[in-house]
PDB file of the backbone (N, CA, C, O) and the ligand in Angstrom, with CONECT records:
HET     ZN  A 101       1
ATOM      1  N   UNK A   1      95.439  73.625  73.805  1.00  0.00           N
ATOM      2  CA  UNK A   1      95.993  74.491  72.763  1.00  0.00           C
ATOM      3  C   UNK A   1      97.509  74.343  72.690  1.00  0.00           C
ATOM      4  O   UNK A   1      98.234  73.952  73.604  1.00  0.00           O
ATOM      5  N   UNK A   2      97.958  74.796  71.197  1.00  0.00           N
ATOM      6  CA  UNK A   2      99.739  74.537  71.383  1.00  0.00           C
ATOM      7  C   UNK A   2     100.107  75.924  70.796  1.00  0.00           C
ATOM      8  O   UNK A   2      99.233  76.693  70.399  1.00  0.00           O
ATOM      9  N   UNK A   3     101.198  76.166  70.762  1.00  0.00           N
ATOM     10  CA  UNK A   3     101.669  77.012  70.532  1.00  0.00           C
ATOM     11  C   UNK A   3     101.963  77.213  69.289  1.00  0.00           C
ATOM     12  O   UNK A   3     102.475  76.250  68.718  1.00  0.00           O
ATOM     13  N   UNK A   4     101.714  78.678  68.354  1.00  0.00           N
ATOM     14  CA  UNK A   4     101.553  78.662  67.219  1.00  0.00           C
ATOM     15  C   UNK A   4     103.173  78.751  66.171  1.00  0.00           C
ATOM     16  O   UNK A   4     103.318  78.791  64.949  1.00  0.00           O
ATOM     17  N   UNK A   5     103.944  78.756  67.034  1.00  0.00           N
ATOM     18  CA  UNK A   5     105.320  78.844  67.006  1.00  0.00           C
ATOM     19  C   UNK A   5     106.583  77.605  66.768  1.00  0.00           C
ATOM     20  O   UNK A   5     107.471  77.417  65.936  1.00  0.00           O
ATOM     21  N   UNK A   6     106.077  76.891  68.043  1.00  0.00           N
ATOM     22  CA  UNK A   6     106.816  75.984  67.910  1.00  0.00           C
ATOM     23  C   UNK A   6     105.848  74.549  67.894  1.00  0.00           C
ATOM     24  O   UNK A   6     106.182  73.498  67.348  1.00  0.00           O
ATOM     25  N   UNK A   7     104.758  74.756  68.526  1.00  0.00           N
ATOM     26  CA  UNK A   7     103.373  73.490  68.501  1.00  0.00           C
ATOM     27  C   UNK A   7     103.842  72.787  70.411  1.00  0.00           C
ATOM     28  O   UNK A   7     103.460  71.656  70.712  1.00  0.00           O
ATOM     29  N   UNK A   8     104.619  73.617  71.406  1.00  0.00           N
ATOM     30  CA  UNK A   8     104.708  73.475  72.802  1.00  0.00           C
ATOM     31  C   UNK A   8     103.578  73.641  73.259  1.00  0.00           C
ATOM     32  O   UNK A   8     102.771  74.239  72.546  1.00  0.00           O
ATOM     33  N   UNK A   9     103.099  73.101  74.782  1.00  0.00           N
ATOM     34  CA  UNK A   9     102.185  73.296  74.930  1.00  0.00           C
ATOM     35  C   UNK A   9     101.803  74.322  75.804  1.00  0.00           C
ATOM     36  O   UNK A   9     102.671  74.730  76.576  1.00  0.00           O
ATOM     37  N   UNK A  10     100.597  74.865  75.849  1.00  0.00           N
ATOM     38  CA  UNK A  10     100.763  76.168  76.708  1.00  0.00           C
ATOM     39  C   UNK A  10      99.715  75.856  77.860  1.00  0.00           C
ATOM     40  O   UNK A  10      98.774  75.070  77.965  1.00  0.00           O
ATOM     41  N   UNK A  11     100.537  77.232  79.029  1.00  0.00           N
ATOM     42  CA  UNK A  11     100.270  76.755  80.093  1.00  0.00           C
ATOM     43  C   UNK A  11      99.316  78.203  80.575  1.00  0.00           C
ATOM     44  O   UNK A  11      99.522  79.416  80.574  1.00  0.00           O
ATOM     45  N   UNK A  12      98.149  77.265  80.982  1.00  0.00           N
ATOM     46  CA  UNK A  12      98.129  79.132  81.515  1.00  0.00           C
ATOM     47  C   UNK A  12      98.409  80.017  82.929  1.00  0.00           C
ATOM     48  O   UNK A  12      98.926  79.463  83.899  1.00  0.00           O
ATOM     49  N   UNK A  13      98.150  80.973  82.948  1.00  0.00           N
ATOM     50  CA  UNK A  13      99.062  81.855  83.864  1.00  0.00           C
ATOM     51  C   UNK A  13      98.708  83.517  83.686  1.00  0.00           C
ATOM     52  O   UNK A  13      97.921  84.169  82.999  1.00  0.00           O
ATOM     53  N   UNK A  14      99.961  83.873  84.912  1.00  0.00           N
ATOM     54  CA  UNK A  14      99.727  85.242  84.483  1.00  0.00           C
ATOM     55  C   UNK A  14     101.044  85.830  84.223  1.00  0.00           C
ATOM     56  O   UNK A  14     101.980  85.387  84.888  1.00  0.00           O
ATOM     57  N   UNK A  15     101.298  86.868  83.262  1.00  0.00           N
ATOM     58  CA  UNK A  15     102.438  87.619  82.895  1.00  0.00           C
ATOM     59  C   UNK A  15     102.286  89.188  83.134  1.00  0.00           C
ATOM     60  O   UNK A  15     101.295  89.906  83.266  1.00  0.00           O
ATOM     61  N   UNK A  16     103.824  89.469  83.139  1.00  0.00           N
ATOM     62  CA  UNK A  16     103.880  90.952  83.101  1.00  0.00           C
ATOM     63  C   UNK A  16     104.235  91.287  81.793  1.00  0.00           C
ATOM     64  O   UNK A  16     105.337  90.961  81.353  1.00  0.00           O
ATOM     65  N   UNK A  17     103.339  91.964  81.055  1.00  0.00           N
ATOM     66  CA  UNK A  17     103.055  92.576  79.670  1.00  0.00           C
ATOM     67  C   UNK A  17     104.088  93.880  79.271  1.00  0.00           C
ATOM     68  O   UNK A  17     103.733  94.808  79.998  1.00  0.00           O
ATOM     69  N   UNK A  18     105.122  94.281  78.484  1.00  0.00           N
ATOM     70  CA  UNK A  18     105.861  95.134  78.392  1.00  0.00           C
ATOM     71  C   UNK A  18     105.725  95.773  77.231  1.00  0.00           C
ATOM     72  O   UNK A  18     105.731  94.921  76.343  1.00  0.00           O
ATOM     73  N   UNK A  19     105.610  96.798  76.809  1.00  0.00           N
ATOM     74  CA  UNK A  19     105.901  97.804  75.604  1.00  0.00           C
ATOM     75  C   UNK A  19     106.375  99.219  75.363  1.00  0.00           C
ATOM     76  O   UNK A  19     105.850 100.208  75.874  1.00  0.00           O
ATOM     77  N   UNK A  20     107.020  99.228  74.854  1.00  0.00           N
ATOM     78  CA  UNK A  20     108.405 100.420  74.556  1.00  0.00           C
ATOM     79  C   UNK A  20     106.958 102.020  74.018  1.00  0.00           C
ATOM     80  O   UNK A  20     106.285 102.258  73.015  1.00  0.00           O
ATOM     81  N   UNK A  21     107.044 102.325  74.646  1.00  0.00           N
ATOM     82  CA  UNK A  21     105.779 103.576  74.580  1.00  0.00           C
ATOM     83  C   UNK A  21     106.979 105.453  73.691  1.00  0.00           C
ATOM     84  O   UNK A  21     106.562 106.597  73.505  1.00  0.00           O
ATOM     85  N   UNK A  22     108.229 104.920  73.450  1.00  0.00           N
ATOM     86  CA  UNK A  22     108.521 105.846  72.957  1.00  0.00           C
ATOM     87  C   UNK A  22     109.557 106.852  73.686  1.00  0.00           C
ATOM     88  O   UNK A  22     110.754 107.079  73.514  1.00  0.00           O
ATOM     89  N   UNK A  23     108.381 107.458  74.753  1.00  0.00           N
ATOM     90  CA  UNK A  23     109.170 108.222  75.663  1.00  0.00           C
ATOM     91  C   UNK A  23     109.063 107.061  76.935  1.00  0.00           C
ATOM     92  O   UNK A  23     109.725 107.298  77.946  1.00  0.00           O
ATOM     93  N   UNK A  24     108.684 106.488  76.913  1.00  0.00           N
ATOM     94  CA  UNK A  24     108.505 105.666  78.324  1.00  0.00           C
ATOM     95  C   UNK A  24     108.207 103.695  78.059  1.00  0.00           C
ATOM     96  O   UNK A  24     107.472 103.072  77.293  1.00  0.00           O
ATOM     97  N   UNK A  25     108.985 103.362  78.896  1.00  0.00           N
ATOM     98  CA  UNK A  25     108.922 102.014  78.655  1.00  0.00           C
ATOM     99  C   UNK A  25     107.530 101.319  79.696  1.00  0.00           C
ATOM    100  O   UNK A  25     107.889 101.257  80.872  1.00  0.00           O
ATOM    101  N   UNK A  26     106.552 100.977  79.545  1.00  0.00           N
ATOM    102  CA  UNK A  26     105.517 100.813  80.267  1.00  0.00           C
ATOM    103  C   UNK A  26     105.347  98.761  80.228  1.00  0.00           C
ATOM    104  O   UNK A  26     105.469  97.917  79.340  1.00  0.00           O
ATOM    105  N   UNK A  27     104.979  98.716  81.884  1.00  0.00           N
ATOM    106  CA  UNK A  27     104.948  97.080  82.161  1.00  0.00           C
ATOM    107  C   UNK A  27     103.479  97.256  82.904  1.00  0.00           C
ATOM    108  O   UNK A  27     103.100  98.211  83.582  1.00  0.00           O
ATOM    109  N   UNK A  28     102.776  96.054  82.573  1.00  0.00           N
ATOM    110  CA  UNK A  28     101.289  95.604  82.884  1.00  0.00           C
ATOM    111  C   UNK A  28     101.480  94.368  83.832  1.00  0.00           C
ATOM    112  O   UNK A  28     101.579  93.230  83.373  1.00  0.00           O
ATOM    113  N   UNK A  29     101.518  94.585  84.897  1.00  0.00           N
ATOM    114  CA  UNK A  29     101.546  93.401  85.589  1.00  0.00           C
ATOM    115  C   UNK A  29     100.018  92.494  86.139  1.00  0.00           C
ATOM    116  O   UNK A  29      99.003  93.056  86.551  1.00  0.00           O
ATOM    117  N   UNK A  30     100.203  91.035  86.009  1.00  0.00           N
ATOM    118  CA  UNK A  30      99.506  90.270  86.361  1.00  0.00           C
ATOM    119  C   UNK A  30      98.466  90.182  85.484  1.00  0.00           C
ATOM    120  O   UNK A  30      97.290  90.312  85.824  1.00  0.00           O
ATOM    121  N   UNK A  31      98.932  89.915  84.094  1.00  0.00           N
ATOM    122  CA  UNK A  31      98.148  89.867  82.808  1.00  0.00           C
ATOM    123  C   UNK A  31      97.732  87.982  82.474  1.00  0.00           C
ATOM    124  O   UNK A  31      98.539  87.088  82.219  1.00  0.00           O
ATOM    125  N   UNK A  32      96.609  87.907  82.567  1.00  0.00           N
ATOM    126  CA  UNK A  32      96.278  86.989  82.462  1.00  0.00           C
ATOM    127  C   UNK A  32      96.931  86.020  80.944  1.00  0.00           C
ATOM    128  O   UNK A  32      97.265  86.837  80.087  1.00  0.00           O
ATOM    129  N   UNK A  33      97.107  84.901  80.585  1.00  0.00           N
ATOM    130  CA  UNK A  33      98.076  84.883  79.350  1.00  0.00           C
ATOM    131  C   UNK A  33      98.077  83.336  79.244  1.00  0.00           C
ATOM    132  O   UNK A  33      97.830  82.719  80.280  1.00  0.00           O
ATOM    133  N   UNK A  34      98.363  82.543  77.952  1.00  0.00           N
ATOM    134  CA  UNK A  34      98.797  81.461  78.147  1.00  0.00           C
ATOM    135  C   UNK A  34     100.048  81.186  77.242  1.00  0.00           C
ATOM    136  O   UNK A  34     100.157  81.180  76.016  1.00  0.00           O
ATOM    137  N   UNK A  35     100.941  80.965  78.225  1.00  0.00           N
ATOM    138  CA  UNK A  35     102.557  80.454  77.953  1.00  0.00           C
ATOM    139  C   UNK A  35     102.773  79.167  77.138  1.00  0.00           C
ATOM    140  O   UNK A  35     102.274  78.043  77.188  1.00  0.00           O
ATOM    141  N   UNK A  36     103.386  79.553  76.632  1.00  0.00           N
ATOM    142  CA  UNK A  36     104.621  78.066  75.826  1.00  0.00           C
ATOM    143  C   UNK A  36     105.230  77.640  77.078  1.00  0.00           C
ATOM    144  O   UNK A  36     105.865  78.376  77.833  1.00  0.00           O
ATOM    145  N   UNK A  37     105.020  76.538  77.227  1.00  0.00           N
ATOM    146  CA  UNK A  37     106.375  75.678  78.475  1.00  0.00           C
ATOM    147  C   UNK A  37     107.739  75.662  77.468  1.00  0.00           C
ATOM    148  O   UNK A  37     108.937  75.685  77.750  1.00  0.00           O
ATOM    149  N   UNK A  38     107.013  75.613  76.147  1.00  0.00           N
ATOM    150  CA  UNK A  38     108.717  75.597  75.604  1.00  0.00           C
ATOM    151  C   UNK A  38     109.692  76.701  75.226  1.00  0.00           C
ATOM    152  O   UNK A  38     110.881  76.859  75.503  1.00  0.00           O
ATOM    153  N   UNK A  39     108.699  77.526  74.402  1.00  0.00           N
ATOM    154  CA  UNK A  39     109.687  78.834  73.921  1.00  0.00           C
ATOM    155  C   UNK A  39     109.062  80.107  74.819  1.00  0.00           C
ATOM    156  O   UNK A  39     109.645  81.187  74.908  1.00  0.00           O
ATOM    157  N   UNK A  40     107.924  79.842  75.398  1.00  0.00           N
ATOM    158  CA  UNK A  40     107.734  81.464  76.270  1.00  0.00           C
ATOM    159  C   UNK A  40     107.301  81.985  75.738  1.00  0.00           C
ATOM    160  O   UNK A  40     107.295  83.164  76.090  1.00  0.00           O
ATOM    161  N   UNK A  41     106.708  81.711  74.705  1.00  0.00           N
ATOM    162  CA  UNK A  41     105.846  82.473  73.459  1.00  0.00           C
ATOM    163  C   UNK A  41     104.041  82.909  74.567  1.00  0.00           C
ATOM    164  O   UNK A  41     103.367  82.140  75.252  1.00  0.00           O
ATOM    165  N   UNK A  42     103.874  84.130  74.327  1.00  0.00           N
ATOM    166  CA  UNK A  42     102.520  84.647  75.213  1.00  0.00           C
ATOM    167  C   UNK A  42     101.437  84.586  74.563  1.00  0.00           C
ATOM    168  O   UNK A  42     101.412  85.393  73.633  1.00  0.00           O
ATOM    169  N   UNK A  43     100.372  83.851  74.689  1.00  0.00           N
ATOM    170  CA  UNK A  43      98.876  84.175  74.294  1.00  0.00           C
ATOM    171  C   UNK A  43      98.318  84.739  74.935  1.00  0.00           C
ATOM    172  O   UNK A  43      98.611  84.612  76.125  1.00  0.00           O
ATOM    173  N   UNK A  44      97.272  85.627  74.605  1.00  0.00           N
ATOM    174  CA  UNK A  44      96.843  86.914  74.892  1.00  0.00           C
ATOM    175  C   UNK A  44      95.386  86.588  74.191  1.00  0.00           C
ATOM    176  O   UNK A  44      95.266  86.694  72.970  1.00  0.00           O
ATOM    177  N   UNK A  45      93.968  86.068  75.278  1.00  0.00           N
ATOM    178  CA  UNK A  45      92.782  85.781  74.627  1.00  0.00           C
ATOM    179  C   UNK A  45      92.575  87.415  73.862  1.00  0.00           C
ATOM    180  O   UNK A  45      93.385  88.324  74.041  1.00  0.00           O
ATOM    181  N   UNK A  46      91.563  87.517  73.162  1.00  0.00           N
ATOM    182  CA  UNK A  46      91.086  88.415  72.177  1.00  0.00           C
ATOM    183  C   UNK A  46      90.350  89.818  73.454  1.00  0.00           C
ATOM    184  O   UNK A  46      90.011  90.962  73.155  1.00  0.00           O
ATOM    185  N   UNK A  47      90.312  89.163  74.820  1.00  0.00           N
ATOM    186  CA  UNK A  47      89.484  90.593  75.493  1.00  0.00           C
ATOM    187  C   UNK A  47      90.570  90.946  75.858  1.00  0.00           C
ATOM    188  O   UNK A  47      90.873  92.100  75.557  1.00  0.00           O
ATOM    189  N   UNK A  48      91.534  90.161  76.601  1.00  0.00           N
ATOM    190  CA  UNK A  48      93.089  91.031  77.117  1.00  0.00           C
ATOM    191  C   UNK A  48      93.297  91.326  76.398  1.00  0.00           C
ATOM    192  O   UNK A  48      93.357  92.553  76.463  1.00  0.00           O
ATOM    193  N   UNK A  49      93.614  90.803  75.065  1.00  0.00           N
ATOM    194  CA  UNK A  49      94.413  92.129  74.104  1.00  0.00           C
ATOM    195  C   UNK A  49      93.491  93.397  74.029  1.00  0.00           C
ATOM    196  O   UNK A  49      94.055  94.491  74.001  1.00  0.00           O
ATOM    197  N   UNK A  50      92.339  93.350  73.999  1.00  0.00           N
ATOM    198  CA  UNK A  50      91.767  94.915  73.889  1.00  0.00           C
ATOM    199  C   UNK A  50      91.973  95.749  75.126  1.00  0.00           C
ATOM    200  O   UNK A  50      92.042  96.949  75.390  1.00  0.00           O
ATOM    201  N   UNK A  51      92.063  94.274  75.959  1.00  0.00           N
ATOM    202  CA  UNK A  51      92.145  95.738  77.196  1.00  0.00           C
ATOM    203  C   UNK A  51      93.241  96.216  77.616  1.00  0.00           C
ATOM    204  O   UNK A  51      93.272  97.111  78.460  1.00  0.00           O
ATOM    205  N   UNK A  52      94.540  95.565  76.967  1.00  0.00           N
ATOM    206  CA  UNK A  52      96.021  95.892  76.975  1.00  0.00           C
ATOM    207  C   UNK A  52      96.230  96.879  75.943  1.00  0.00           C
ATOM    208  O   UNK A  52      97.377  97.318  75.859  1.00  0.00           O
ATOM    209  N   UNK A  53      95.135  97.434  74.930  1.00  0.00           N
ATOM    210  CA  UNK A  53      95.266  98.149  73.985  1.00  0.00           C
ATOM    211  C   UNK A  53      94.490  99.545  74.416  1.00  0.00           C
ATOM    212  O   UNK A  53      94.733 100.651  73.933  1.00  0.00           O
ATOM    213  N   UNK A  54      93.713  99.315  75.216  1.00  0.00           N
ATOM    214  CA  UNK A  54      92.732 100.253  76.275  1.00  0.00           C
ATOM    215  C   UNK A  54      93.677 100.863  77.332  1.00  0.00           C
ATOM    216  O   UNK A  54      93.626 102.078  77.522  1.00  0.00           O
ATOM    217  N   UNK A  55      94.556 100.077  78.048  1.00  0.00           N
ATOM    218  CA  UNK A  55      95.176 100.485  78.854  1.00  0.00           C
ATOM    219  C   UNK A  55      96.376 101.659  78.455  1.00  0.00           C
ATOM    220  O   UNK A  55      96.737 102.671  79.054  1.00  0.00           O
ATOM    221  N   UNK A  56      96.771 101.106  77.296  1.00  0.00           N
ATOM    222  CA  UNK A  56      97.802 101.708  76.396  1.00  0.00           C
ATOM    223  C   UNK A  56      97.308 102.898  76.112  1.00  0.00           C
ATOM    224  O   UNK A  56      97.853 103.800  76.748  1.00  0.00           O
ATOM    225  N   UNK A  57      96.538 103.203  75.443  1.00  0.00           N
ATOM    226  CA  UNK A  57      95.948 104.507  75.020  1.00  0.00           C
ATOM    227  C   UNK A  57      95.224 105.192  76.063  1.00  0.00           C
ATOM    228  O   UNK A  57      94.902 106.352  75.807  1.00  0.00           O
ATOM    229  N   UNK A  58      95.003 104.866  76.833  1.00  0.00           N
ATOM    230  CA  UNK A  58      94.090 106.161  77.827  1.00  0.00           C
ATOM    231  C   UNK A  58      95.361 106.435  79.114  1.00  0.00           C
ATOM    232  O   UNK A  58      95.230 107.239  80.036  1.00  0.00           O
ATOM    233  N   UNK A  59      96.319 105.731  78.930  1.00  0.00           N
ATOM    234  CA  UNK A  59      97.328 106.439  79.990  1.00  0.00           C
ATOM    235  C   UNK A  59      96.784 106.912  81.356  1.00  0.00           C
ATOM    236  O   UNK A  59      97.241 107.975  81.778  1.00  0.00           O
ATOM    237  N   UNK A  60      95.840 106.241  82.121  1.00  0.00           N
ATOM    238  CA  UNK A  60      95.278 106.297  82.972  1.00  0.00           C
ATOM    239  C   UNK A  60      96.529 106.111  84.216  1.00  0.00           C
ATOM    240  O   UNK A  60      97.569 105.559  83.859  1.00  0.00           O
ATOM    241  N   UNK A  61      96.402 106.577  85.662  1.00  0.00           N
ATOM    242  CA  UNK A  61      97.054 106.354  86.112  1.00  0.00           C
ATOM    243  C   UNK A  61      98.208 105.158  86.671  1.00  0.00           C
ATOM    244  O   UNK A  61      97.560 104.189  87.067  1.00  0.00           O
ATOM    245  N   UNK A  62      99.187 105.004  86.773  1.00  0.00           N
ATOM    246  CA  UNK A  62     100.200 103.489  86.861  1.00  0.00           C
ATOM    247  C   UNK A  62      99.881 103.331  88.737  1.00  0.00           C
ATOM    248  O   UNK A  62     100.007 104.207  89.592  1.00  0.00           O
ATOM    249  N   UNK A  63      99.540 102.205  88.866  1.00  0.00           N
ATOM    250  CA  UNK A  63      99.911 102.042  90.059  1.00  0.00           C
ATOM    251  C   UNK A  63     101.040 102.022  91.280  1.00  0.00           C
ATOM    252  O   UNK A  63     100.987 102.076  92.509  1.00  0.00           O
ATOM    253  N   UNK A  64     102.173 101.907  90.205  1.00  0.00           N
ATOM    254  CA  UNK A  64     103.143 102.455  91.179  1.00  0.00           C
ATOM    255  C   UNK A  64     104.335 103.076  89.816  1.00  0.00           C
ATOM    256  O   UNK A  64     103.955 103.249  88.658  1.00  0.00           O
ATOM    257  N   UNK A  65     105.372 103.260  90.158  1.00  0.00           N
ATOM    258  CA  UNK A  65     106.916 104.137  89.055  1.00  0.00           C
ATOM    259  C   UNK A  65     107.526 103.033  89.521  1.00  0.00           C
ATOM    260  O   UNK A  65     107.097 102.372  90.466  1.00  0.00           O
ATOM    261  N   UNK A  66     108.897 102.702  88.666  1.00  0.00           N
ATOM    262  CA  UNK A  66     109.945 102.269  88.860  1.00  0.00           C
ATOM    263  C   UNK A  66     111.164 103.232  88.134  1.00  0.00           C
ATOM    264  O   UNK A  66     111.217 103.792  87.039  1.00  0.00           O
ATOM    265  N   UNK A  67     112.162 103.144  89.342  1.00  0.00           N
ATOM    266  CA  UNK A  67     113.016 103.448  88.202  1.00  0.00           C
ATOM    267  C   UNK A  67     114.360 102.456  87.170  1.00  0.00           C
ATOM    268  O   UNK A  67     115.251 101.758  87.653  1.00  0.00           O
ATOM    269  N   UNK A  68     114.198 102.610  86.281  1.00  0.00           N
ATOM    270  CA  UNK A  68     115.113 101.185  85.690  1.00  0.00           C
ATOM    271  C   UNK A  68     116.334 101.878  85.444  1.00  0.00           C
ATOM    272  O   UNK A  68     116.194 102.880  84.743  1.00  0.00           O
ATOM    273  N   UNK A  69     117.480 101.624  85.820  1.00  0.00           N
ATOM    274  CA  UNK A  69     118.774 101.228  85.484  1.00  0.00           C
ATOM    275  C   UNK A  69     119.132 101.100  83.914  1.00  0.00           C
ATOM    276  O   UNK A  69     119.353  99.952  83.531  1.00  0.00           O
ATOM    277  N   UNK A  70     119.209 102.050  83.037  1.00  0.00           N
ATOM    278  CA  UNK A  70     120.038 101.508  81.729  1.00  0.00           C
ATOM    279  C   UNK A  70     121.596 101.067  81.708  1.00  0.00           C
ATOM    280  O   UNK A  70     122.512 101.225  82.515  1.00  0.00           O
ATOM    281  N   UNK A  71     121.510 100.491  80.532  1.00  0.00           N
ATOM    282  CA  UNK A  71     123.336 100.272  80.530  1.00  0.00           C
ATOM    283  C   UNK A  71     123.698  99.975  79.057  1.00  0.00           C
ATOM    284  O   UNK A  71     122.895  99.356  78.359  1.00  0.00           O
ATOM    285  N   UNK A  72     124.792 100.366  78.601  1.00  0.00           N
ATOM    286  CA  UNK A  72     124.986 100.334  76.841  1.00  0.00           C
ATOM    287  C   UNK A  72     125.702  99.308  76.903  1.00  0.00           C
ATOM    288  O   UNK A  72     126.832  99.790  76.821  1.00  0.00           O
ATOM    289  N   UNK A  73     125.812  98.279  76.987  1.00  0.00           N
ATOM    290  CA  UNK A  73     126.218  97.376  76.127  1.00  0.00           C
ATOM    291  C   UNK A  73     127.968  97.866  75.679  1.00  0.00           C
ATOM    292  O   UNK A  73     128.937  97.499  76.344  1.00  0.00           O
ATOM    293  N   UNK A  74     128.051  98.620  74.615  1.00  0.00           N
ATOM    294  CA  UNK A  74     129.169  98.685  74.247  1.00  0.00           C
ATOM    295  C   UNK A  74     129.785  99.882  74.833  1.00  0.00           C
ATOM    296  O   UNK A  74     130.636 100.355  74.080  1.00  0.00           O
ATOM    297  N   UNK A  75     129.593 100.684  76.210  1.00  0.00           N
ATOM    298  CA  UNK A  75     130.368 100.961  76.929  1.00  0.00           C
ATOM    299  C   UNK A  75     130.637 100.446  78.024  1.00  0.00           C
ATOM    300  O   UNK A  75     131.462 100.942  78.791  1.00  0.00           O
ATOM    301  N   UNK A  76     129.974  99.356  78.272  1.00  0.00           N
ATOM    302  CA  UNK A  76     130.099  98.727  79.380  1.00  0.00           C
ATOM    303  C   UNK A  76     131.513  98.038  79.681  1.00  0.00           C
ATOM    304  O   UNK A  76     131.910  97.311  78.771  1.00  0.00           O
ATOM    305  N   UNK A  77     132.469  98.163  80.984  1.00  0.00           N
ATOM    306  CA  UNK A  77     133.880  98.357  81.320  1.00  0.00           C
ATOM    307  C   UNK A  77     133.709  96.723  81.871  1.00  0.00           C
ATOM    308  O   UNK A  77     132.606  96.313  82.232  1.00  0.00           O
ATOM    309  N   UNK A  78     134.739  95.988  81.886  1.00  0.00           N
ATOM    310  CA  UNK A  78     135.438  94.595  82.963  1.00  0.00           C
ATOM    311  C   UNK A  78     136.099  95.392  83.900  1.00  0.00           C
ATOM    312  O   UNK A  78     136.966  96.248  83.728  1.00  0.00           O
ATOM    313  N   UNK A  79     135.380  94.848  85.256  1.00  0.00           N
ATOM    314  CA  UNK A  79     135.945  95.071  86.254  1.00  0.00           C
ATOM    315  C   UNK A  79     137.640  94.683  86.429  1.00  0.00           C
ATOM    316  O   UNK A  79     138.223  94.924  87.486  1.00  0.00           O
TER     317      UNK A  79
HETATM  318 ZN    ZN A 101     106.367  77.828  71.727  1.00  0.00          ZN2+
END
């Protein structure tokens, strides 16, 4: 298969899946996937995406918290 983007070829693998949930930024780790070697572009067969869409909506428990670090950009100071 190539990539529908650039026509790279993809590799498969596993990724950590990310989406902006609003109040909460939520990551899926060890998502099965097949990569672009060239642009990084993610395929996502047709059952992971449902079950990344399953996971999303039933808010079932996270296996672990992180806490992330923000930073603005345009207040950000030179040392
Ligand atoms: Zn690509």
């Amino acid at each position: 298969m190539r990539c529908v983007f650039c026509g790279g070829p993809l590799r498969s693998g596993t990724v950590t899946f990310s989406y902006d949930d609003e109040e909460a930024y939520v990551l899926v780790e060890h998502v099965p996937a097949d990569v672009c070697a060239h642009c990084g572009e993610k395929v996502y067969s047709p059952a992971v995406a449902d079950m990344l869409m399953e996971i999303a909506q039933k808010k079932t428990e996270p296996v672990k918290m992180l806490h992330i670090p923000v930073y603005d950009f345009t207040q950000a100071k030179r040392a």
